[in-house]
C-alpha positions in Angstrom: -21.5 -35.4 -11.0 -20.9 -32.1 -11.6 -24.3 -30.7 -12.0 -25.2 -32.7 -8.9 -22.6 -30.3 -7.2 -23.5 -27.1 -8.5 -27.0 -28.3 -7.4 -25.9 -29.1 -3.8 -23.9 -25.8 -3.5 -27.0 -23.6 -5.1 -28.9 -25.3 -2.0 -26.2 -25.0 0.7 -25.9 -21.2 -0.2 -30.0 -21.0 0.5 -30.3 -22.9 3.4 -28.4 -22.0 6.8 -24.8 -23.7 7.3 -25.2 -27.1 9.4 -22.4 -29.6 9.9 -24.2 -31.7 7.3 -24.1 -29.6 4.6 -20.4 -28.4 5.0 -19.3 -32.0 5.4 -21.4 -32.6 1.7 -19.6 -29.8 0.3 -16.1 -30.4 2.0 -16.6 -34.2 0.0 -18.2 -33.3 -3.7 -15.0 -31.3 -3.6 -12.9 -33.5 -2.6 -14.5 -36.0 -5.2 -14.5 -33.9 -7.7 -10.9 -32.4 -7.1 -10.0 -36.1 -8.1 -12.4 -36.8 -10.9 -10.5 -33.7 -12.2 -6.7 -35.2 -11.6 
């Protein structure tokens, strides 16, 4: 989970923003926000 997220952030930082990439980032936050609580 986690080094799926660090993967999708290493891409999202390469490629330009798009609404589908900040909603994909807005939820392996939230998802991993709770995994951490």
């Amino acid at each position: 989970m986690i080094k799926h997220y660090t993967k999708r952030e290493k891409d999202w930082h390469v490629t330009p923003l798009t609404d589908d990439s900040l909603e994909m980032i807005y939820v392996c936050e939230k998802s991993e926000q709770i995994v951490t609580k």
